[in-house]
Backbone bond lengths (Angstrom), bond angles and torsions (degrees), N, CA, C in turn:
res aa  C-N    CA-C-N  psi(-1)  N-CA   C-N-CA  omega(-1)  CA-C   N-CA-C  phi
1 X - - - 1.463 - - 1.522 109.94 -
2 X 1.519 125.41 132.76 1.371 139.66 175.61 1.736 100.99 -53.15
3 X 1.444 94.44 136.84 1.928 96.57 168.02 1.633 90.28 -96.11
4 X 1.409 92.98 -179.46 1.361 114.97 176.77 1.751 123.35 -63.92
5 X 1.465 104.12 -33.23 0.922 120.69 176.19 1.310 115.07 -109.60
6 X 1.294 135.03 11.08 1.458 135.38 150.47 1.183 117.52 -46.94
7 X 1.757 119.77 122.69 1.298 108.00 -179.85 2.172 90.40 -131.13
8 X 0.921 117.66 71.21 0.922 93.57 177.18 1.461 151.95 -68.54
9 X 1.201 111.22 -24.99 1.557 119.05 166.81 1.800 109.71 -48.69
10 X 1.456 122.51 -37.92 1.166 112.95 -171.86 2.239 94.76 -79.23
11 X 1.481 97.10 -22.80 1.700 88.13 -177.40 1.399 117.29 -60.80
12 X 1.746 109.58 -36.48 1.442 108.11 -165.77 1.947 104.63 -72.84
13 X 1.228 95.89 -27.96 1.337 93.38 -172.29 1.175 129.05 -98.64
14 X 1.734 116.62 9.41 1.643 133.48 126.69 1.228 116.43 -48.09
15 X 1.557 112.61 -51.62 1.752 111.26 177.89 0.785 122.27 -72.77
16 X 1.338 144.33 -25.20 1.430 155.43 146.85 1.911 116.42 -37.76
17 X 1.612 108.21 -29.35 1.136 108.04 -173.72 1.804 103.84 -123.34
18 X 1.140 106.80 19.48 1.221 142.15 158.93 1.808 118.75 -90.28
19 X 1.507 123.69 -46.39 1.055 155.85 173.83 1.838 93.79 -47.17
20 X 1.773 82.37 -82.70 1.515 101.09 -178.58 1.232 105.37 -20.68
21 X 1.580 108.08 -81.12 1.582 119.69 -146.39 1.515 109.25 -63.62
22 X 1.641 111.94 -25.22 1.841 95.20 171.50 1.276 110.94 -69.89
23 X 1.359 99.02 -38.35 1.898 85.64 -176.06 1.353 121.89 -59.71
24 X 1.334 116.67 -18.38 1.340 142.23 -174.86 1.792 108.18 -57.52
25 X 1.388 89.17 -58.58 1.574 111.75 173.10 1.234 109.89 -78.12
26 X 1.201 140.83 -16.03 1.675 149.30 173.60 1.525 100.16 -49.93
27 X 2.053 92.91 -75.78 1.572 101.93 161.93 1.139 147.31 -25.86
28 X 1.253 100.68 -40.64 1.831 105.85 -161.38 2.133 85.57 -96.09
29 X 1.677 107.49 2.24 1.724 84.58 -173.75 1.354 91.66 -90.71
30 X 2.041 121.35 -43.05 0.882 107.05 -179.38 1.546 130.45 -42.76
31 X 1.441 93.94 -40.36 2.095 106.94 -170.82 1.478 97.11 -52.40
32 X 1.172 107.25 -37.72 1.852 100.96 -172.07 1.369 120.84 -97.40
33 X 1.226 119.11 4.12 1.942 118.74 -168.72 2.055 100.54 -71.68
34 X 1.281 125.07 -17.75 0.810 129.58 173.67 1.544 142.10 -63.53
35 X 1.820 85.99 -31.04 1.314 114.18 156.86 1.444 140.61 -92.68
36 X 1.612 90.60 -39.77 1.502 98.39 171.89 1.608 115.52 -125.09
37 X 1.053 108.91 174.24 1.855 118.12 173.29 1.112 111.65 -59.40
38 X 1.708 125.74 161.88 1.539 111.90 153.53 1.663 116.60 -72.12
39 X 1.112 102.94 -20.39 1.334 103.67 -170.85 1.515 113.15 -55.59
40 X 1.019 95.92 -48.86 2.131 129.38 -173.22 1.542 92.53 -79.59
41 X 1.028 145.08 -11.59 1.470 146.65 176.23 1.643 106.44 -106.37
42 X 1.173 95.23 -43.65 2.194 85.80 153.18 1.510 123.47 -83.16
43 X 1.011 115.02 -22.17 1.536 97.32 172.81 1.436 118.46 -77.98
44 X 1.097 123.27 -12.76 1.769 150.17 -161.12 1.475 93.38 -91.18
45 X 1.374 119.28 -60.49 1.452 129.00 162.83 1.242 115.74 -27.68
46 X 1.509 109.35 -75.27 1.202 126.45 -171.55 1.211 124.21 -75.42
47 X 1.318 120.59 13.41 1.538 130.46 -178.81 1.471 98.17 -112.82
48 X 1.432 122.77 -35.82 1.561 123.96 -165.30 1.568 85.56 -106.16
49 X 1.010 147.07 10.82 1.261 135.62 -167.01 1.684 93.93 -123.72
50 X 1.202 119.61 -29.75 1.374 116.71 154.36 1.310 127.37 -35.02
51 X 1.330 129.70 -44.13 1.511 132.32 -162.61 1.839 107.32 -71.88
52 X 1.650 105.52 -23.94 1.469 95.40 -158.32 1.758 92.26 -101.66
53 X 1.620 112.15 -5.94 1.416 124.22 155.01 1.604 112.73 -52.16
54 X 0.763 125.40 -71.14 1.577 140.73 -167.03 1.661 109.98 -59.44
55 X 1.390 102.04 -45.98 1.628 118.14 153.56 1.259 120.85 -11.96
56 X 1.386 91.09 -72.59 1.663 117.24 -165.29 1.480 100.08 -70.82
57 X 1.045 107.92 -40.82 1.924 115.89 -174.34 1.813 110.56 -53.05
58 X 1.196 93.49 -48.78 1.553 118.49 -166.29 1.595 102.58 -73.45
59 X 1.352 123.91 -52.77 1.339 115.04 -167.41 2.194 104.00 -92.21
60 X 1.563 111.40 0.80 1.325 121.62 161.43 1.356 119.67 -33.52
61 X 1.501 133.71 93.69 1.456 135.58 177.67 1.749 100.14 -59.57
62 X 1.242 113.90 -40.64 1.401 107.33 -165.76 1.585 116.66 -101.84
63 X 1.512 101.78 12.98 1.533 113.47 162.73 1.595 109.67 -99.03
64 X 1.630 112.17 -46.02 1.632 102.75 169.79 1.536 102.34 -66.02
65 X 1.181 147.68 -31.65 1.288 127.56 -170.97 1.436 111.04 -72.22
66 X 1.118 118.30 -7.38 1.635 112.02 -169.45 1.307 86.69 -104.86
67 X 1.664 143.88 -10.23 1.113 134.45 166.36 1.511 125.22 96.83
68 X 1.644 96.88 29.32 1.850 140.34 163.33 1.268 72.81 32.60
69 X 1.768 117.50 81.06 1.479 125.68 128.57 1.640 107.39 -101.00
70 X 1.645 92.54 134.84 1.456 87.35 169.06 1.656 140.86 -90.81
71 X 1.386 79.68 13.11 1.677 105.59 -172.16 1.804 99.98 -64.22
72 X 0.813 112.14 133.32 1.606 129.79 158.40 1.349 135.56 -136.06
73 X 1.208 109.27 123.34 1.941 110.46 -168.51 1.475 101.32 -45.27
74 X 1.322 115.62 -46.53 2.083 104.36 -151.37 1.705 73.29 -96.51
75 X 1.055 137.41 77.77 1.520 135.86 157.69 1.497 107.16 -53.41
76 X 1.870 111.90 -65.25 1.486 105.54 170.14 1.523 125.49 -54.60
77 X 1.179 117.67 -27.98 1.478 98.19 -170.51 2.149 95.80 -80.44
78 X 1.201 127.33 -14.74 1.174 134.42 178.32 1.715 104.77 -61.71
79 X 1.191 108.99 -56.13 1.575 124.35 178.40 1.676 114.65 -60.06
80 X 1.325 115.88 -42.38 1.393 133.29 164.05 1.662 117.49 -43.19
81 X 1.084 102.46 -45.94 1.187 116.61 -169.26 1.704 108.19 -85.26
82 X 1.350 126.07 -29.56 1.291 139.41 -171.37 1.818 94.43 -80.24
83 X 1.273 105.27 -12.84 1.673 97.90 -157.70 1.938 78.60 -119.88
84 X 1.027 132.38 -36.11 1.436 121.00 157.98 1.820 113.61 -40.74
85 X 1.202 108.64 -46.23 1.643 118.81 -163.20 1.628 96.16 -67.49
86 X 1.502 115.44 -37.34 1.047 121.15 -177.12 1.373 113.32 -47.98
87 X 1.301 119.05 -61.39 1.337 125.35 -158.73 1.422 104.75 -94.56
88 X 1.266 133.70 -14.64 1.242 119.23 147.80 1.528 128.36 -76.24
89 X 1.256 112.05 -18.05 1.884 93.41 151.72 1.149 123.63 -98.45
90 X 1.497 136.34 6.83 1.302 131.62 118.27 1.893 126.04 -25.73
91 X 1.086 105.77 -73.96 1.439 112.19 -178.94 1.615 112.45 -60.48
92 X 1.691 116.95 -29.67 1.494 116.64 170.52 1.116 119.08 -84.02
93 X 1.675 131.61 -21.02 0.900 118.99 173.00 1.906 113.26 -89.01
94 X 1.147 124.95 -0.59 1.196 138.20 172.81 1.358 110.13 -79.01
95 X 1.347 104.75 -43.94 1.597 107.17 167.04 1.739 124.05 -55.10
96 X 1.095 85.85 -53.33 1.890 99.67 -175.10 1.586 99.83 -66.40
97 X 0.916 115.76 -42.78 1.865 98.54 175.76 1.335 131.68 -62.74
98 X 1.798 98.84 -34.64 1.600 112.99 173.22 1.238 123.88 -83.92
99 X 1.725 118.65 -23.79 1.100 128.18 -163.14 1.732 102.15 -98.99
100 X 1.830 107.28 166.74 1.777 100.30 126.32 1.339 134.94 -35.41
101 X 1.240 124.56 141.39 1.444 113.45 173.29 1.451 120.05 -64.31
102 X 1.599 97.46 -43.85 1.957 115.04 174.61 1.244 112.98 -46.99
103 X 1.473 125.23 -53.27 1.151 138.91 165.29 1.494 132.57 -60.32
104 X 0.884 136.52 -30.40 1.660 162.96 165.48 1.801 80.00 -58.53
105 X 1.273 117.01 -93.48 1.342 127.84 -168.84 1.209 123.46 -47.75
106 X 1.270 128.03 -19.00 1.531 147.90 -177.73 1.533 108.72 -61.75
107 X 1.492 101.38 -70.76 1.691 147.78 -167.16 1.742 83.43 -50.94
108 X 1.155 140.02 -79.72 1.434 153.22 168.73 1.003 125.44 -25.58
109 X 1.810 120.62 -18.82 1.030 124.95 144.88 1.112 143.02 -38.28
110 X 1.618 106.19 -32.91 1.604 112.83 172.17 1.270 126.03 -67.82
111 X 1.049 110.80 4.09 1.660 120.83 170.55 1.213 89.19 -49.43
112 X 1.818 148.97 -86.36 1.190 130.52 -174.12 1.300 130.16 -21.07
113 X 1.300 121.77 -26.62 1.594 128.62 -160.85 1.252 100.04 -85.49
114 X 1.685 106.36 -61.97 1.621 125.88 -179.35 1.579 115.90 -54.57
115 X 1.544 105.77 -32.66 1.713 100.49 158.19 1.092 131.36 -48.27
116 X 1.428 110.01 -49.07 1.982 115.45 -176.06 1.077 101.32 -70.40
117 X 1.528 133.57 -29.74 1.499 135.29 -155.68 1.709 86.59 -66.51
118 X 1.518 94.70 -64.47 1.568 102.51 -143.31 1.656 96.87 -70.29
119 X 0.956 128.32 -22.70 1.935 125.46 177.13 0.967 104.89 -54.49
120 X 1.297 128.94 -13.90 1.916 118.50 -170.51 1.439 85.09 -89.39
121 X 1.666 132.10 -66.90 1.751 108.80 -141.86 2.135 87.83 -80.11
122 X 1.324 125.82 -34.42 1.458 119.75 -164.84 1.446 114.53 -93.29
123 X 1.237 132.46 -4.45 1.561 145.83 173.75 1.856 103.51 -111.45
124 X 1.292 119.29 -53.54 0.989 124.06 169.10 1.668 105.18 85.19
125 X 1.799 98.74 45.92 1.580 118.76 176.99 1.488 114.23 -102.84
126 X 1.344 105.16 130.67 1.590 99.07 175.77 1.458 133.40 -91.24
127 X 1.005 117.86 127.87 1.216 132.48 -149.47 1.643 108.14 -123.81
128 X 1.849 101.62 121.86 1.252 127.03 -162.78 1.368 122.64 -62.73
129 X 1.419 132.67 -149.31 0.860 134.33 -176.91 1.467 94.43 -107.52
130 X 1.314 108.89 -34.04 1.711 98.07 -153.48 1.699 99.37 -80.57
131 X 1.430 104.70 -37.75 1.931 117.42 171.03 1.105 97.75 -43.76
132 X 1.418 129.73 -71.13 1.669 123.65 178.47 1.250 131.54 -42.71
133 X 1.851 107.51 -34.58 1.454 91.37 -179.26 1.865 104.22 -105.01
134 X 1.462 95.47 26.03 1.625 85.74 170.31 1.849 101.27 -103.16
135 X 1.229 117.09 -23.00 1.694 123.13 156.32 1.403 104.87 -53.78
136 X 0.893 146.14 -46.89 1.605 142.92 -168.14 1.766 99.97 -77.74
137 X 1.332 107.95 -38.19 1.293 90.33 -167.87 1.841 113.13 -79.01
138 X 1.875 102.64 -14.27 1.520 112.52 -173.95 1.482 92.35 -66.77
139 X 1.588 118.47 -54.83 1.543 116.34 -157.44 1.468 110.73 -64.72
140 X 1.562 122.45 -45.63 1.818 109.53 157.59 1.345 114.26 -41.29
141 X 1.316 114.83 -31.58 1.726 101.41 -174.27 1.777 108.82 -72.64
142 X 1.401 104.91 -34.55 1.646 119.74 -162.40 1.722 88.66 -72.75
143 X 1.530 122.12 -47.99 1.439 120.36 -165.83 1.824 108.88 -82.27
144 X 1.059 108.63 -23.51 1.504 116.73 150.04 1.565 123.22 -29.81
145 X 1.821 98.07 -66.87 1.385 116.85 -168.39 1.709 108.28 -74.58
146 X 1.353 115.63 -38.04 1.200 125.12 -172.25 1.964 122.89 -65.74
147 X 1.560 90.96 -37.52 1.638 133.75 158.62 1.497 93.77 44.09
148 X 1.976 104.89 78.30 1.663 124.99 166.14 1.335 83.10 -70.64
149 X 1.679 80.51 151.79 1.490 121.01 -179.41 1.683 137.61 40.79
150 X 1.672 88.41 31.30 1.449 103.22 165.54 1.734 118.56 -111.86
151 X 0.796 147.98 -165.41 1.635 162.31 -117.26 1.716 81.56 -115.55
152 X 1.364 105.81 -67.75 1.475 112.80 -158.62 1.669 118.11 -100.39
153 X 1.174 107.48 26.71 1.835 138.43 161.28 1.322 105.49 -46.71
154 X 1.165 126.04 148.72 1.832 110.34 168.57 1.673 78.84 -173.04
155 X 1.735 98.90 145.11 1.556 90.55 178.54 1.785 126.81 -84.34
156 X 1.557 74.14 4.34 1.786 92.66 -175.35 2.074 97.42 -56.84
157 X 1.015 113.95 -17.94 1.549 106.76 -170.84 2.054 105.12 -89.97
158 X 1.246 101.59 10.80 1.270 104.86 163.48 1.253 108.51 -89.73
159 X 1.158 121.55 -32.30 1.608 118.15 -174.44 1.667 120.27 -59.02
160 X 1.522 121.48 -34.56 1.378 134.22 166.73 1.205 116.60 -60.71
161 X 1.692 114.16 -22.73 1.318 120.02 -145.84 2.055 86.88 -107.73
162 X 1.351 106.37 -22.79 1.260 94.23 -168.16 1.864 106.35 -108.78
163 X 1.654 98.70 2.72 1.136 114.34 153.82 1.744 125.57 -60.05
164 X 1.356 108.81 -43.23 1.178 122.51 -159.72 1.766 89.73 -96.07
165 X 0.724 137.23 -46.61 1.821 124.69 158.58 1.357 122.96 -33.60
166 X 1.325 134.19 -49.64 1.372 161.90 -175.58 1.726 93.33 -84.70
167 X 1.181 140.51 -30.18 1.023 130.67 -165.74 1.772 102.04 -107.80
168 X 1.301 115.41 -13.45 1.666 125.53 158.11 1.141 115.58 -85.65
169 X 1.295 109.36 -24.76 1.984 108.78 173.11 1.308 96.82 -60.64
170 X 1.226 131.80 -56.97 1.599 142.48 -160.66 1.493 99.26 -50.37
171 X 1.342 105.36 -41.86 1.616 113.69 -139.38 1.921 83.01 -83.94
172 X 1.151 111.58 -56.04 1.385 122.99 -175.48 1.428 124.39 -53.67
173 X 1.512 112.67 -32.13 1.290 102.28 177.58 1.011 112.30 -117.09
174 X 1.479 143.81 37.71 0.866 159.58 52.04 1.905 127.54 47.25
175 X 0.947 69.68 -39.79 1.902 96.73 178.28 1.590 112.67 -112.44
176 X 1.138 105.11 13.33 1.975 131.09 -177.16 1.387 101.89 -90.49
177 X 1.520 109.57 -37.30 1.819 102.77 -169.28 1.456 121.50 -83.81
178 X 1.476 113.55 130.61 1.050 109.22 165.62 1.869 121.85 -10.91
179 X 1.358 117.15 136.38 1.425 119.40 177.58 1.650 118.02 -61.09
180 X 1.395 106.25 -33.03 1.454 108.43 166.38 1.650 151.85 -73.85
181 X 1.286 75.19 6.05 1.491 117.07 -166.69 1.417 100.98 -78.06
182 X 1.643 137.11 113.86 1.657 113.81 -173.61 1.506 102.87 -91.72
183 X 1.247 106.46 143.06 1.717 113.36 -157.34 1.809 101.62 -79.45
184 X 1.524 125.11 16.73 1.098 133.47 166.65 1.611 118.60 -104.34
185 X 1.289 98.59 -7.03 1.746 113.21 156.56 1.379 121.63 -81.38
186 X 1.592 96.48 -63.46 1.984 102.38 164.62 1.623 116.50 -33.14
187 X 1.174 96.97 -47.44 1.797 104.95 -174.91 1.323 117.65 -68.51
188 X 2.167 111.53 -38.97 1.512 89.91 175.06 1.524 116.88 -72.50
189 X 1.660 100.78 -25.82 1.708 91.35 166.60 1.139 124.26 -12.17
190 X 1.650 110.57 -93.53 1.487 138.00 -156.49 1.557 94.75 -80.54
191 X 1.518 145.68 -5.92 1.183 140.15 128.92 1.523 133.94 -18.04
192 X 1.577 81.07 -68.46 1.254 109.70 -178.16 1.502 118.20 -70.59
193 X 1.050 130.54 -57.34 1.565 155.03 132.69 1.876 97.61 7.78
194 X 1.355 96.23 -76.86 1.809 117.99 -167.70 1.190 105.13 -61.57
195 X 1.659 130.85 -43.94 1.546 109.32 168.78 1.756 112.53 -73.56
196 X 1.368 112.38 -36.64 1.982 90.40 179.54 1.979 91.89 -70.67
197 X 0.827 163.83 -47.94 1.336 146.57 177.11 1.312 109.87 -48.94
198 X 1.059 158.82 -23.88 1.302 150.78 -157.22 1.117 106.72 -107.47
199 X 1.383 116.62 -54.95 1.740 139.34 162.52 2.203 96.99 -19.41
200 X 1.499 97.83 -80.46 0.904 126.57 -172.23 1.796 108.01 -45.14
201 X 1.457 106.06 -53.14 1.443 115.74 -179.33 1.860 101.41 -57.05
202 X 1.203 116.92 -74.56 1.377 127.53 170.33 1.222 93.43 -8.03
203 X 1.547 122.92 -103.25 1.632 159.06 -166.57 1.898 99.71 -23.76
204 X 1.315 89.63 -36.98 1.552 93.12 -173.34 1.943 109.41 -88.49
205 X 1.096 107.88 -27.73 1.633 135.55 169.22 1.321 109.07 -50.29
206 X 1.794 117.56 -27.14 1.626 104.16 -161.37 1.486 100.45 106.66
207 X 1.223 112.15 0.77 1.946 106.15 153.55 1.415 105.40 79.32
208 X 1.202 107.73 -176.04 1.602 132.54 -160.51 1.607 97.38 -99.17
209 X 1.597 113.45 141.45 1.454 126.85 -151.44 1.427 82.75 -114.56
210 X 1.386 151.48 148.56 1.675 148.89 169.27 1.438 78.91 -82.36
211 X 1.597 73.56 135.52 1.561 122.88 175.54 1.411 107.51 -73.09
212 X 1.432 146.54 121.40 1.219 160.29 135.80 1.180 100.50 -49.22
213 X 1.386 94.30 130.57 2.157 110.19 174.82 1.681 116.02 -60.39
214 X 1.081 96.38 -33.63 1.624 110.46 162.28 1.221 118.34 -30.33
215 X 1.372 104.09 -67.73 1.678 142.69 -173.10 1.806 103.51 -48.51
216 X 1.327 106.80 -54.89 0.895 113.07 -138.08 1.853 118.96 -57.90
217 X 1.407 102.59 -39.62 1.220 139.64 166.76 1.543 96.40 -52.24
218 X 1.156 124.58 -61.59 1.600 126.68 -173.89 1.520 114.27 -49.35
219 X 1.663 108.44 -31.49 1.486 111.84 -157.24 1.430 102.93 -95.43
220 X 2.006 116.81 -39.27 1.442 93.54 152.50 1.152 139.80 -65.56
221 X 1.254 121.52 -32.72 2.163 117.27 158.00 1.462 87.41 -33.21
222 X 1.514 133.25 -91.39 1.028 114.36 -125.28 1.662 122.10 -52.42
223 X 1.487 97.43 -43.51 1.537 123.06 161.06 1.902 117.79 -45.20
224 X 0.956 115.30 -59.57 1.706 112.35 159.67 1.481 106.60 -52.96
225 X 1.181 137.19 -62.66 1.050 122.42 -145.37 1.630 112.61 -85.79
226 X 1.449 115.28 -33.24 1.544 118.68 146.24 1.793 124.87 -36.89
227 X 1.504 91.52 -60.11 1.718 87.40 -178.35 1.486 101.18 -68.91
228 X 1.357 121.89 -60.95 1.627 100.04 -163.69 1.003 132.10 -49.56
229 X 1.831 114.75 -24.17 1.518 121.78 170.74 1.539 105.90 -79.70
230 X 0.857 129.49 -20.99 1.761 115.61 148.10 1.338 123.82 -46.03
231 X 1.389 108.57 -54.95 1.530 116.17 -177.32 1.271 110.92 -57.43
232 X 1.427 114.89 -74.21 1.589 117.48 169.48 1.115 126.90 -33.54
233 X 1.706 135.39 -30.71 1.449 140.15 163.95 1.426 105.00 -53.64
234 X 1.799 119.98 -49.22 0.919 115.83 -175.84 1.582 136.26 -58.72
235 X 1.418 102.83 -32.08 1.474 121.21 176.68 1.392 93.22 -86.88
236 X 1.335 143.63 -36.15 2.062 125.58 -170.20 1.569 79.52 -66.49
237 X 1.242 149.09 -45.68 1.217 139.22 -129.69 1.278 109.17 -87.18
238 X 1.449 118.90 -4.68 1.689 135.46 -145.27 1.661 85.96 -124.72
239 X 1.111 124.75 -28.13 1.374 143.29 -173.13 1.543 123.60 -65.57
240 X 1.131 119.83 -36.63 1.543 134.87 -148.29 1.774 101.93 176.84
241 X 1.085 87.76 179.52 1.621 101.06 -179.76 1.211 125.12 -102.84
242 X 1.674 142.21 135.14 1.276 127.36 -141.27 1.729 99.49 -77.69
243 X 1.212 123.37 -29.63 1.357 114.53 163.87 1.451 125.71 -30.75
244 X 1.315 110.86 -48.41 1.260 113.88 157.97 1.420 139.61 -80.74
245 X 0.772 146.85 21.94 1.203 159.43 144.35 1.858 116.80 -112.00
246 X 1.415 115.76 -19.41 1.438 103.90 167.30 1.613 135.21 -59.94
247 X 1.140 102.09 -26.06 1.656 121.21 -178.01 1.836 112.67 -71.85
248 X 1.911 103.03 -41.31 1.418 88.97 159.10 1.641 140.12 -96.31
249 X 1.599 105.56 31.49 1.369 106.49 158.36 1.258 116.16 -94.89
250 X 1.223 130.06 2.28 1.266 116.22 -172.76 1.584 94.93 -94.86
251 X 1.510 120.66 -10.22 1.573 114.32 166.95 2.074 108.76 -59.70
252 X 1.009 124.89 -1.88 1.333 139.80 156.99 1.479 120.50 -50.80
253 X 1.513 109.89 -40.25 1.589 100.05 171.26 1.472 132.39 -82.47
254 X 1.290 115.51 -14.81 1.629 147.69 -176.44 1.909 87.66 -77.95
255 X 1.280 107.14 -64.41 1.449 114.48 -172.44 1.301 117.37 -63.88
256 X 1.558 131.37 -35.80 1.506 134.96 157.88 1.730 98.83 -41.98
257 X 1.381 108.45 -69.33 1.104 113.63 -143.74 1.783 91.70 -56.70
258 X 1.616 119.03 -42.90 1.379 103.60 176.93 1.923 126.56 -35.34
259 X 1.617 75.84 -61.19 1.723 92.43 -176.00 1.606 115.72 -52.77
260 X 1.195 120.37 -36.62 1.448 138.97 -175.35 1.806 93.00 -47.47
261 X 1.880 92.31 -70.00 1.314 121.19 -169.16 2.030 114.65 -42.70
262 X 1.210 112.43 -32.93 1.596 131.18 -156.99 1.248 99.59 -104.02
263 X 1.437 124.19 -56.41 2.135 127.76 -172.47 1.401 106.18 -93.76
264 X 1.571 123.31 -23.51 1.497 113.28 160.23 1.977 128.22 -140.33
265 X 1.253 89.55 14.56 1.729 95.79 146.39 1.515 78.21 74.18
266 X 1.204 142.47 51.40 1.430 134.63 167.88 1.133 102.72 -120.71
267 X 1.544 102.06 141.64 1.845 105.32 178.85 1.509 102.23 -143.91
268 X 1.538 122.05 80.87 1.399 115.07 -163.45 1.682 96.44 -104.79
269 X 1.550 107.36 95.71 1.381 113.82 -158.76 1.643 85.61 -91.51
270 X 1.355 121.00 -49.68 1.549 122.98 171.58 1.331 124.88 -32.75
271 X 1.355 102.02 -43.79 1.621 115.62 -172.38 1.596 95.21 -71.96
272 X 1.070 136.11 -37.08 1.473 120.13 -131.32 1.791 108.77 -125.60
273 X 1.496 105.05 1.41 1.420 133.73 -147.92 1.368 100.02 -126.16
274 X 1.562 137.99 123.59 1.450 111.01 -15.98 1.638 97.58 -82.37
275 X 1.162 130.35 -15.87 1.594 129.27 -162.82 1.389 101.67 -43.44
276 X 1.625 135.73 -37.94 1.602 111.89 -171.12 2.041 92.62 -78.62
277 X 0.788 127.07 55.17 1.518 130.72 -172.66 1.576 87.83 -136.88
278 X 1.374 105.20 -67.56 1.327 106.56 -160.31 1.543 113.80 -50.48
279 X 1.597 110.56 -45.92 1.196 143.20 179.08 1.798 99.29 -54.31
280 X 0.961 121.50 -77.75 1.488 110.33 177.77 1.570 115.39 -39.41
281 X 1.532 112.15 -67.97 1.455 117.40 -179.70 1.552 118.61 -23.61
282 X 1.401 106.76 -60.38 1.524 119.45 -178.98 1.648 102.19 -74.95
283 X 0.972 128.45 -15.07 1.851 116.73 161.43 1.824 105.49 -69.74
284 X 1.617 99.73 -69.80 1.083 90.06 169.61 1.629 143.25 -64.47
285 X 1.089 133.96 -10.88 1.073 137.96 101.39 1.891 133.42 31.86
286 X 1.065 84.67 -94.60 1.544 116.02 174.40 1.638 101.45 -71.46
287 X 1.150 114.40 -39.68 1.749 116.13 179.17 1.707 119.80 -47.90
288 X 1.800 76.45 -49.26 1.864 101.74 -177.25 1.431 117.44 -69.57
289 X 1.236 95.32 -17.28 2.396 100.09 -175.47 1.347 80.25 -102.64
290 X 1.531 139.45 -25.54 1.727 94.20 -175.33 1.569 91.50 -105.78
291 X 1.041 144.16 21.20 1.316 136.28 142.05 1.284 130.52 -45.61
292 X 1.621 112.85 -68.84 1.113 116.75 132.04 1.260 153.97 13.51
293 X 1.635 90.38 -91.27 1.674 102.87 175.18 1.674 114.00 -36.28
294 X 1.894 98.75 -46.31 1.507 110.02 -178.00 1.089 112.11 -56.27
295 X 0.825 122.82 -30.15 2.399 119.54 -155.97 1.370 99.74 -61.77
């Protein structure tokens, strides 16, 4: 049932320009993995991706109303999570340099899958038959795309895959914080968190590569265009109900595969065929039983 303040047409088409801008930043990691590390390409992120963090903090009605303390009871599980974010754009940006882009981005999809998984032992939600067998049908799609024990296997396609686990932890506990908690605090947390982790990861990697003036311009895009599509998720999400808006991210794999197709001439129709099918189905899937559940 519609709230009062459901507006969804303007939600889908935040997520849609939400969509854009990661892939946006996808791009600009691939354009650069040549030059720099992933490691050094997340901390770069996460330093320019800070500003549209703080943003959100600052113009927060329900952070000045609580009287912009930054104190929060689950502080550790806030910090946890900043150092989770870490290592999943480690593993995504490792992907996108080694991989297809279509493919890299595909595989990450299972973040939907790994959500339902992980709500049963850390939410402590029960989860049906039909949720389960719409997870079974995502992971044939994911092991499809990944395609063990053929010619063109590489274990580099675990890295997307263990991206998108780490990137459902986030998503899942998430729903751990106190209700009063304004979810633009949680975020500078693990914001905040993800640039001293990355910093640190880098440094330990073999350090920071000098920046080309070229570069430089590239590395804040990447950093804007990451955080703001954070931000903007955050406000479609405030909008409507995630049921509604889950069904058009999976228009994300059609759109990789464009971008893939146009900035590096890749067309890995083998790789991605039918498994990014399967992979959507079982998101959507799972969309449609907790739709449901709500009515």
């Amino acid at each position: 049932m519609k709230r009062a303040t459901d507006k969804t047409g303007h939600a889908i088409v935040l997520s849609l320009i939400a969509l854009t801008l990661f892939d946006g930043m996808g791009l600009i990691i691939k354009l650069l993995s040549d030059h720099y590390s992933a490691a050094e390409l997340s901390a770069w992120r996460n330093i320019f991706g800070l500003i549209p963090a703080l943003i959100a903090l600052a113009t927060s009605r329900a952070w000045h109303a609580s009287g912009r303390s930054l104190k929060i009871r689950q502080w550790k599980l806030a910090l946890g999570r900043g150092a989770i974010v870490t290592m999943a754009q480690l593993f995504f940006y490792l992907s996108l340099g080694r991989m297809e882009f279509a493919t890299a981005s595909t595989i990450t999809y299972a973040n939907a899958l790994f959500m339902t998984a992980l709500a049963v032992p850390l939410l402590g939600e029960v989860v049906g038959w039909v949720r389960w067998s719409a997870v079974m049908i995502g992971f044939v799609g994911v092991v499809l795309v990944m395609q063990p024990g053929s010619d063109t296997f590489s274990t580099d396609a675990l890295y997307p895959l263990g991206a998108a686990l780490m990137y459902a932890l986030v998503a899942v506990t998430a729903r751990m914080f106190d209700e009063e908690v304004p979810s633009p605090l949680v975020s500078f947390y693990s914001n905040t968190t993800a640039v001293v982790g990355s910093i640190v990861l880098a440094l330990a990697l073999g350090g920071f590569s000098a920046v080309a003036k070229a570069d430089i311009l590239w590395l804040m895009a990447m950093g804007a265009f990451g955080g703001t599509a954070v931000l903007i998720i955050v406000v479609s999400q405030r909008m409507t109900e995630q049921a509604n808006l889950a069904p058009f991210s999976y228009f994300g794999i059609p759109f990789a595969f464009l971008l893939g197709w146009l900035f590096f001439n890749e067309t890995p129709w083998d790789a991605l065929f039918p498994g990014a099918i399967l992979i959507a189905a079982g998101g959507l899937l799972i969309v449609w039983r907790e739709g449901r559940e709500v009515v």
